[in-house]
N, C-alpha and C positions, 0 to 999 in steps of 0.2 A: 504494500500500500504506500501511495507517495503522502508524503506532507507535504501542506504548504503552508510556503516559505515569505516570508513576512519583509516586505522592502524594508531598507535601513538604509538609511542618508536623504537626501536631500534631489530631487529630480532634476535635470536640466531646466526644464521650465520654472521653477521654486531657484536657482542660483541663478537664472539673468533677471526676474522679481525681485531679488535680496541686491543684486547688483545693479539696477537701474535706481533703486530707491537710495540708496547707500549712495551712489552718483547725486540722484534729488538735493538730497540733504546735501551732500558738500560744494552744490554751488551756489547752493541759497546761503549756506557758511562764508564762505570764499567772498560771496557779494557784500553780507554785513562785517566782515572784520573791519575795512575801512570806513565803514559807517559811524561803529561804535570804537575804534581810535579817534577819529577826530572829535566826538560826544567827549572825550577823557580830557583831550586837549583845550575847546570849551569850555568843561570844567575846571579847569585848572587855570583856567583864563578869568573867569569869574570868583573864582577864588584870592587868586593876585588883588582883583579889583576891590573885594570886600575888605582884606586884609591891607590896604594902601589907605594911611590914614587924610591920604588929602583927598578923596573921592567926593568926599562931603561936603568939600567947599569947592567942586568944580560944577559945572555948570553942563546942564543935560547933553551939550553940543560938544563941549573935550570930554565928556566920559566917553559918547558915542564914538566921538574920534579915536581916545585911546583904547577902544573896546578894536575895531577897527583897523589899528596899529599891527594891536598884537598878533589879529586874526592872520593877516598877511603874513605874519613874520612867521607864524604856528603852521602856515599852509591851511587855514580853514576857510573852504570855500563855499560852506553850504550856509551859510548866516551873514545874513546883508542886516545893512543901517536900518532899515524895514521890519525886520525883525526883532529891534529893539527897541523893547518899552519903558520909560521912565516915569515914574510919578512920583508924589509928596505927601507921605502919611506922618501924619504930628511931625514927629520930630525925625522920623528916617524917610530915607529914602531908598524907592523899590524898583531894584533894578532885573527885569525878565527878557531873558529870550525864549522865543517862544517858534519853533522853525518846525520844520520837515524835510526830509531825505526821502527821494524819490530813486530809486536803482532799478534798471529793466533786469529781470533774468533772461528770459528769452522772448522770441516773437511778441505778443503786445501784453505780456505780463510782468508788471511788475511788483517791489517789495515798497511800503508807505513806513517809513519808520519816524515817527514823532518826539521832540523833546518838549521841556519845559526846564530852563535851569532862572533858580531866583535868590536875589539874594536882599538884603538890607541894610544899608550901611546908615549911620547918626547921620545928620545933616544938620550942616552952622549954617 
């Protein structure tokens, strides 16, 4: 009498499935890494600016400028003067970017990836 014998492993059609999705994910990876370096950069931009105690006695138009400055200098290209909010609460003052990153992966789909970085500095 034969027995039967039980497949083990993985079939052809199940390894190009496991390897087109595997492909999926590392281009959609591959596209945000530079997304989310430049978001660090940003960060760290706006940190500078919190931490600079003359922020508070400069005036909406040199912040915006040195905001600006530094983007250039950091290579950040996804945040324009546009994207910079400035207002006057009591005694601080609230500085927001507020932007979006657009990346195509392929043919007409792409990735939407949003920030929001805010900070508050005293104001004289």
């Amino acid at each position: 009498m034969k027995s039967i014998s039980r497949q083990k492993g993985v079939t052809a059609i199940g390894w190009v499935l496991i390897i087109a999705l595997v492909c999926f994910v590392g281009i959609i990876v591959l596209k945000l890494i530079p997304v989310y370096i430049e978001r660090f950069n940003v960060a760290s931009i706006m940190r500078s600016i919190e931490n600079d105690p003359t922020t508070g006695t400069k005036s909406p138009q040199d912040i915006i400028q040195t905001l600006n400055k530094r983007f250039r200098i950091d290579m950040v290209t996804n945040v324009t003067k546009d994207n910079i909010y400035i207002t006057q609460q009591n005694n601080k003052r609230i500085i927001e970017l507020d932007y979006e990153v657009r990346k195509k992966i392929f043919g007409n789909h792409d990735i939407v990836v949003t920030f929001l970085e805010r900070i508050e500095v005293p104001s004289q």
